[in-house]
C-alpha positions in Angstrom: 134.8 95.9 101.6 134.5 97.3 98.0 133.9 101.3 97.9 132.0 100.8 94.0 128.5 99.1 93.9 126.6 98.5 90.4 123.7 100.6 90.2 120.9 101.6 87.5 120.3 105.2 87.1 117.4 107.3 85.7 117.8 108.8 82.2 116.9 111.8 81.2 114.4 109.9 79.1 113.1 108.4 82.3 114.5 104.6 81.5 117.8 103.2 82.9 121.5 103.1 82.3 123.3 100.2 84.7 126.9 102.4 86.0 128.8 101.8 88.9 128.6 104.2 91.6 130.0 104.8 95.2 128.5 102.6 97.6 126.2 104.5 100.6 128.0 104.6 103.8 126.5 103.9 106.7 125.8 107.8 108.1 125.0 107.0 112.2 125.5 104.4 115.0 121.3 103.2 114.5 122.1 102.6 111.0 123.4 99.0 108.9 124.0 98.3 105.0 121.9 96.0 103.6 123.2 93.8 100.2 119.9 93.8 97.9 119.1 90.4 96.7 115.6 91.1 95.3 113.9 93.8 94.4 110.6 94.9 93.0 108.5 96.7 90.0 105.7 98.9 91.7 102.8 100.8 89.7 104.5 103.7 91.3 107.6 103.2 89.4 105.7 102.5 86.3 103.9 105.3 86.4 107.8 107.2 86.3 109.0 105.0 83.5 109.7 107.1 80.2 108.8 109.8 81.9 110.9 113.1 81.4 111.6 114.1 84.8 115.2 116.1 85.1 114.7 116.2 88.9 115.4 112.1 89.1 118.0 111.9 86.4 121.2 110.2 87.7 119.6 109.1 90.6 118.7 105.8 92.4 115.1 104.6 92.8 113.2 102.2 93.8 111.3 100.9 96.9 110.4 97.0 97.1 113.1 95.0 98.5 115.1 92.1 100.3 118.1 91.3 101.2 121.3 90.6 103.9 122.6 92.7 106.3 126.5 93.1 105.5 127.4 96.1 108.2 125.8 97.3 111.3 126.1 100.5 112.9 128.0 100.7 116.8 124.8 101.3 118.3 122.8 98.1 116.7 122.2 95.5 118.6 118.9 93.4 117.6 120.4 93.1 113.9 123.6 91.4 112.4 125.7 90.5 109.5 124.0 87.7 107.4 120.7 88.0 108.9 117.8 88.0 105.7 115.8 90.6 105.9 113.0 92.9 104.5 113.5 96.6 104.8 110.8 99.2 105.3 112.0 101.9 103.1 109.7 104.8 105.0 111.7 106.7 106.4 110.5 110.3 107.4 112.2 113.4 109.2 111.7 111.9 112.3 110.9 114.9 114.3 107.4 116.4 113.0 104.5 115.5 114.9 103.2 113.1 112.8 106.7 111.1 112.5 106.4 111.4 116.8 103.0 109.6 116.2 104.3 106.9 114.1 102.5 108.3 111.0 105.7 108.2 109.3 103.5 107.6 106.3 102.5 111.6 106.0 105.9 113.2 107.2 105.8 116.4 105.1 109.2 115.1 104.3 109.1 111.7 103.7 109.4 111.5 100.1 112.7 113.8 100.3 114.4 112.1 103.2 113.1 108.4 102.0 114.8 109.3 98.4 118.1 110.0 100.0 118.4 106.7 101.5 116.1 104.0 102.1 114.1 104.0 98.7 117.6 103.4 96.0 117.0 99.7 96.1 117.6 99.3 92.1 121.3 98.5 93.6 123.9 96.3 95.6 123.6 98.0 98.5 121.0 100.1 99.9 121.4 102.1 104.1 118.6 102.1 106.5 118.1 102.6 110.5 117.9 99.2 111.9 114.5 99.7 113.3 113.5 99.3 109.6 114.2 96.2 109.0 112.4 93.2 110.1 114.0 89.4 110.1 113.1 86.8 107.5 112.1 83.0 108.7 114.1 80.6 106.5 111.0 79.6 104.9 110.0 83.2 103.5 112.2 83.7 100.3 113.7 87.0 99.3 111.5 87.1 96.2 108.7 86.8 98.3 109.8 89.3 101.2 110.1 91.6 98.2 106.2 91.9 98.2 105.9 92.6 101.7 105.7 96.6 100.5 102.8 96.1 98.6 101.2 93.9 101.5 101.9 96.6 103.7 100.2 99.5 101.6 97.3 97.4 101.1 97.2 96.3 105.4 97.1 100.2 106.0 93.7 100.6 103.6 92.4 97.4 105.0 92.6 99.1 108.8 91.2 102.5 107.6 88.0 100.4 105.6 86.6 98.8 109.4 86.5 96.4 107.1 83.6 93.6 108.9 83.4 89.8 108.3 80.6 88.9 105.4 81.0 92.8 103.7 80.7 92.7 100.4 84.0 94.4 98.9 84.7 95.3 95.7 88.6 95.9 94.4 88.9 97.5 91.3 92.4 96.4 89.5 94.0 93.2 90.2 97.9 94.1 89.6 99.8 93.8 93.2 98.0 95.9 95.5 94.3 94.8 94.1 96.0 91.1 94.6 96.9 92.2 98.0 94.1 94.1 98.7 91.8 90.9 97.7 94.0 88.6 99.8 93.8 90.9 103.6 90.0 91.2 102.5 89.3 87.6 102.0 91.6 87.3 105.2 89.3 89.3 107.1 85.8 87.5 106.4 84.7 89.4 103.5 83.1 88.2 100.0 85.1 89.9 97.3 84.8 90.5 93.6 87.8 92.1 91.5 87.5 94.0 88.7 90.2 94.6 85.8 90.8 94.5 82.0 93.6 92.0 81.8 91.9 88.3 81.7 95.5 86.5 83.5 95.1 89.4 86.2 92.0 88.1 87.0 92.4 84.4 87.0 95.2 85.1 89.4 92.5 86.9 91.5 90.1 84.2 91.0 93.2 81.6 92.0 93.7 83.8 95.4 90.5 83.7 96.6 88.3 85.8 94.3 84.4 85.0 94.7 83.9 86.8 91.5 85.5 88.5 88.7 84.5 91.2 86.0 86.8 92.2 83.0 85.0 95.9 82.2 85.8 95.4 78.7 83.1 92.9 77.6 81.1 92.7 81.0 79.1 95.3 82.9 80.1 96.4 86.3 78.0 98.1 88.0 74.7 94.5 86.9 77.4 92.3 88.3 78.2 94.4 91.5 74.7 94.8 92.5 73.8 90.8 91.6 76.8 90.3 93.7 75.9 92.6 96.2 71.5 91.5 96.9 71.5 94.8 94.6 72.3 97.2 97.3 75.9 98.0 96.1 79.2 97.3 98.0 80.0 97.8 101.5 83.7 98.8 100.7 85.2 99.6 97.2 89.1 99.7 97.1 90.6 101.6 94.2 93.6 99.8 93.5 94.1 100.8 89.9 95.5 104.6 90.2 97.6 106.7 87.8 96.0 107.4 84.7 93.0 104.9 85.2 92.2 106.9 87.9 89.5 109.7 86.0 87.9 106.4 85.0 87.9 104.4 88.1 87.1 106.8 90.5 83.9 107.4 89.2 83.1 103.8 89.0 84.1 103.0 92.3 81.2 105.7 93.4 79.2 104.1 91.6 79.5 100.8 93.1 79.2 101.7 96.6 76.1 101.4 98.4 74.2 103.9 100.4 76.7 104.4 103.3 79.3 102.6 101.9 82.5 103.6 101.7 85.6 104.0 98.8 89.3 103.4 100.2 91.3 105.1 97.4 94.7 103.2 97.5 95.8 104.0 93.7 98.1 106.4 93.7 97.4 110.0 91.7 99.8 111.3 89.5 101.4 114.9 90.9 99.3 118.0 90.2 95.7 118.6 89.7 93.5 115.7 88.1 90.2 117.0 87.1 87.6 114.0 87.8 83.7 114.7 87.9 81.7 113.1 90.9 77.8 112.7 91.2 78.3 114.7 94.5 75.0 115.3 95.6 73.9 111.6 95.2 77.3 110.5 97.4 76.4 113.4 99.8 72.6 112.0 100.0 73.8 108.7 100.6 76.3 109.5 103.2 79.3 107.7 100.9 82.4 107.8 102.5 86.0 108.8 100.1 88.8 107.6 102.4 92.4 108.3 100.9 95.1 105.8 102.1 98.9 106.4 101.9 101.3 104.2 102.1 101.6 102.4 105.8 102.8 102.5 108.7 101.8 101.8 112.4 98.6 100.8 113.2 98.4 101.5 117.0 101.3 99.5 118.6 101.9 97.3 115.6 104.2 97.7 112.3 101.7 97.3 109.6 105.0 95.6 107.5 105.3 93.1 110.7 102.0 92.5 110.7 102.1 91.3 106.8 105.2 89.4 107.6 103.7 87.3 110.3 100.5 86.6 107.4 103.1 85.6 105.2 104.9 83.6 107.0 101.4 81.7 108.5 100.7 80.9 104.9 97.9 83.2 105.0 99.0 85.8 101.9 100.4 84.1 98.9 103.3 86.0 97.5 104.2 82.9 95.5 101.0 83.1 92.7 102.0 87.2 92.3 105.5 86.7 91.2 105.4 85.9 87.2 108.7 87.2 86.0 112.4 87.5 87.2 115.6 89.7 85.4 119.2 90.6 86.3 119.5 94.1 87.5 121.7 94.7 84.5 118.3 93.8 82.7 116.4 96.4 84.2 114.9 97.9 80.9 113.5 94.8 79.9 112.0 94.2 83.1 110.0 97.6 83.1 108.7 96.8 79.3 107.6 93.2 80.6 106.0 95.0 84.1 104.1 97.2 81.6 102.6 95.0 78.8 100.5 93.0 81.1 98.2 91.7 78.9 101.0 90.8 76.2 103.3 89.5 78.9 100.9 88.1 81.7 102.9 90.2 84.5 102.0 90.5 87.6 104.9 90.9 89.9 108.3 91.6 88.5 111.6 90.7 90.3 114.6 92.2 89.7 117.5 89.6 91.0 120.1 92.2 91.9 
């Protein structure tokens, strides 16, 4: 096997350079090398791209991917060279309390131990402990295993909401996770209107099941929420748009939420203090609920990625409708400029074919 793999690494300007690089060896008996065939554009790698950050320059990233098993580790035995697979790439220390609970998702040291090895797939090859990875029916393409990330982060929120059949359930942003969000919610009995400022985001969501859609920009929220909602407000808000939208979008999503209802933040914040102002007293008076969702996980016995998979594979999340563009790895630039002008571009999902 070759020791050199093609790789794209962080600039110092925070966009990528394609170099070749020493492939990752396979570091203990529970672990097996994985050839990337797709991976994926998150908002969470947006939110990094032309970004000056010295700490990631000449380093790997990336964390949405699919691919074939090429090497297994002595002690493997449930996977195999040339199986297809989609790899989990949380990986945390495994020996904090939380990692013994299968809260993996809030290891104090997931982000450093998951940066080391599970989450470089913007690469040939990528290492992982064989419990991470999860086999791929013949019928589930790599492309669309590449979603199964967002699926999952969006499975965790769902389970956290108690989300009942007939709530009414607002998702505000309708890029992957709002898609996904609006999918497990429809899934799970609920009425659902999206909101967003990009018209193709939304006639995607109205294509996946939206009951109603509201592009902020020339409609009102909040009168279309409460017509929706017999003029009580939603049940469950998810904030799926995150990042810098967030001071915005926060505030909105309290807004929209009825009298003991509840908001299920699963946009991510960018690092450090962010300074939003909340009608506090009117969500304290009306008992609404702010529930912060990270990543995924388990969800009692289950893997919330295994659970996605099995939806997936049932035809009962469409990963097909989210994936709008594809690129070459060597390409990668061009794939983040396309991932972020959604409205000029019309992206949605973003594969990179590596």
């Amino acid at each position: 096997m070759e020791h050199m793999m093609k790789a794209a690494l962080k600039t110092r300007g925070g966009e990528f350079e394609i170099s070749q690089v020493e492939m990752p060896k396979i570091p203990e008996p529970d672990w097996v090398l994985v050839k990337v065939k797709v991976s994926g554009i998150c908002g969470t790698d947006l939110r990094h791209w032309k970004k000056e950050e010295p700490e990631l320059e000449c380093r790997i990233v990336g964390h949405e991917m699919a691919g074939e098993v090429v090497e297994v580790g002595t002690a493997v035995k449930t996977i195999k060279p040339g199986d297809r697979v989609v790899v989990e790439t949380l990986v945390g220390d495994g020996t904090c309390e939380w990692c013994k609970a299968q809260q993996y998702n809030i290891c104090p040291h997931l982000y450093q131990v998951r940066m080391e090895t599970v989450s470089r797939t913007f690469a040939n090859y990528v290492i992982a402990p064989a419990k991470k990875l999860y086999k791929l029916p013949e019928h589930v393409s790599f492309e669309e295993a590449a979603l199964l990330d967002t699926f999952s982060v969006c499975m965790h929120a769902i389970q956290l909401s108690s989300i009942k059949i007939n709530d009414k359930v607002v998702v505000i942003g309708s890029g992957c996770i709002g898609l996904g969000q609006l999918q497990l919610a429809k899934n799970s009995g609920a009425d659902v209107l999206v909101i967003d400022v990009v018209d193709h985001s939304l006639e995607v969501a109205k294509e996946l099941g939206a009951d109603s859609i509201v592009n902020t920009k020339n409609e009102d929220a909040y009168a279309k929420v409460m017509e929706f909602t017999g003029y009580r407000g939603a049940d469950i808000v998810f904030e799926c748009a995150g990042g810098s939208s967030m001071p915005e979008t926060l505030p909105l999503a309290t807004k929209l939420a009825r009298i003991g209802g509840k908001i299920v933040i699963v946009g991510g914040f960018d690092a450090g203090i962010t300074d939003i102002g909340l009608e506090w007293q009117r969500m304290q008076m009306g008992e609404i609920q702010l529930i912060l969702s990270a990543s995924y996980a388990f969800w009692g016995i289950y893997p919330e990625m295994q659970m996605c998979l099995d939806l997936l594979a049932n035809g009962k999340l469409n990963a097909k409708k989210m994936i709008t563009h594809r690129f070459a790895l060597d390409d990668i630039n061009k794939a983040f400029e396309t991932a972020q002008d959604k409205e000029g571009t019309k992206a949605v999902f973003v594969a990179l074919n590596v």
